[in-house]
N, C-alpha and C positions, 0 to 999 in steps of 0.2 A: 712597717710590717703589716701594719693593719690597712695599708690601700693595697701591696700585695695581696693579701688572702680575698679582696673584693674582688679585685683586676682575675686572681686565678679562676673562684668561681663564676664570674661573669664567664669566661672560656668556658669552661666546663658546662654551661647549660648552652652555651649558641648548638650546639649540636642538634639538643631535644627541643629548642625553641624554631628550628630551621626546620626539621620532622613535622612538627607538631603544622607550620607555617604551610607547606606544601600541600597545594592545594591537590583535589583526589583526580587521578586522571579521567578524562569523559571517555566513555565506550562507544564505539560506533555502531546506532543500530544496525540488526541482524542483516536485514536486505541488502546495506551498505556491505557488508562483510560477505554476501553470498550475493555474487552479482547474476547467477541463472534464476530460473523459475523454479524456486522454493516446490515441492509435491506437497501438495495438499487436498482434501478432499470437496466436492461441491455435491450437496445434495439435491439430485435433480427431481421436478416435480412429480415425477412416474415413481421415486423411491432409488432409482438407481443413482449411481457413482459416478462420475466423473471423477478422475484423479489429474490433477495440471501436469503431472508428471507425460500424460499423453499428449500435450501439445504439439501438434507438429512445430518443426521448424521450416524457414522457407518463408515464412510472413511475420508480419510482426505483430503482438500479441498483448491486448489491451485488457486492463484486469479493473471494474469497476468496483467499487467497495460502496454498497450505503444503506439503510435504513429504511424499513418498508413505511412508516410514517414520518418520515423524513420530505418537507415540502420541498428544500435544496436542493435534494436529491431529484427527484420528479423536475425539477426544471432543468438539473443540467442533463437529463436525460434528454429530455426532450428537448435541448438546444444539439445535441449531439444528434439526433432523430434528423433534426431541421437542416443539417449539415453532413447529410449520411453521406454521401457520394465518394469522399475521400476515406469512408470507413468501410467501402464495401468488399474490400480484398483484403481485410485484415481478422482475426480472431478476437472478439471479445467476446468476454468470462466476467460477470454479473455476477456477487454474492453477496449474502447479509449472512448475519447472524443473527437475526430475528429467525422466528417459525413461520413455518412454509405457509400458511394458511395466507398469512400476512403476505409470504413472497409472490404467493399466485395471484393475490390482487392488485398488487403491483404491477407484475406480469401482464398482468389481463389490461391493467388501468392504459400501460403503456404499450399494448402492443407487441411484448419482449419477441412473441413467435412467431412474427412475423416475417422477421429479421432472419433469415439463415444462418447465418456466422455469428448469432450472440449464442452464448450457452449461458443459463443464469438457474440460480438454487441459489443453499443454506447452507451456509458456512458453519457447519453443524460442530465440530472443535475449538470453534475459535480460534483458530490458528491465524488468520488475517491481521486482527487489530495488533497484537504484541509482536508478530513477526515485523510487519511494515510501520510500527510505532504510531499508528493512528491515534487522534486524541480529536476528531473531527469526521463527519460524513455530511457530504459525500468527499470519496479520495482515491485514486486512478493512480496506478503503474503502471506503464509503459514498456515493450520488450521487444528485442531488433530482431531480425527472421533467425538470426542465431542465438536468439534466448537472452540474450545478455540485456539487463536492463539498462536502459536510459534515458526515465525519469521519473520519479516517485510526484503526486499531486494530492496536498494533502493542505487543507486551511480554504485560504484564500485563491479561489483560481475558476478560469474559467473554461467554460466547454473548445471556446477556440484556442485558448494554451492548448490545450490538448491536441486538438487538430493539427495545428503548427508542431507540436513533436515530433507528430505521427509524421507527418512528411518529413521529416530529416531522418526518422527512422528507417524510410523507405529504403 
């Protein structure tokens, strides 16, 4: 009798030990889940808006993430600068969330306006870092001429990864 009533409650808890056991499921960051170009606002150095939501389509659309005292950043820029040619029929959209003061020196340090097709400001909501799950700058998304993304660059990478995207983006 007494190895039955073990044998029963050993059954009786596999339920809440198999519960308990199950590990939590992983959620896929947000950009995973929203394959367009998320509308978000960039604050341009004049004070006006930029909202991504006006991106044209037609070309593909390159979105730079990084830190105004950030040295990483300042080289993959200018590894990208050094290899413009294959960037010059495309959209890129530069932003920090650092304050502007910072960003115009950046700007200025690298030449941002020189470039016709970059648009770059202050990612003044934050919306960037927890949308695209950044945890590192600099970090680069990539967008095909119909918006849809296809490739998120964030850690370890380097300015011609990005280049090589951009052409399959084409």
């Amino acid at each position: 009798m007494r190895t039955f009533a073990i044998i029963f409650i050993l059954l009786l808890s596999l339920p809440v030990t198999q519960a308990f056991a199950q590990k939590k499921k992983a959620t896929a960051p947000t950009y995973a889940t929203y394959p367009g170009i998320p509308a978000f606002d960039i604050t341009r150095a004049d004070g006006s808006i930029f909202n991504t939501s006006d991106v044209p389509a037609g070309k593909p659309a390159l979105f730079i993430f990084f830190s105004t005292d950030c040295s990483k950043c300042r080289m993959f820029v200018r590894e990208l600068q050094a290899n413009y040619q294959p960037l010059r029929d495309i959209n890129i959209y530069m932003a920090t969330p650092m304050a502007m003061d910072g960003a115009k020196i950046f700007a200025h340090d690298l030449g941002l306006d020189y470039f016709k097709n970059i648009t770059w400001g202050v990612d003044a909501k934050n919306f960037v870092k927890p949308f695209y799950d950044i945890t590192g700058l600099p970090a680069a998304v990539l967008y095909n001429r119909d918006k849809q993304l296809v490739q998120r660059f964030s850690g370890v990478f380097t300015a011609q990864n990005v280049l090589q995207a951009v052409e399959k983006a084409r």
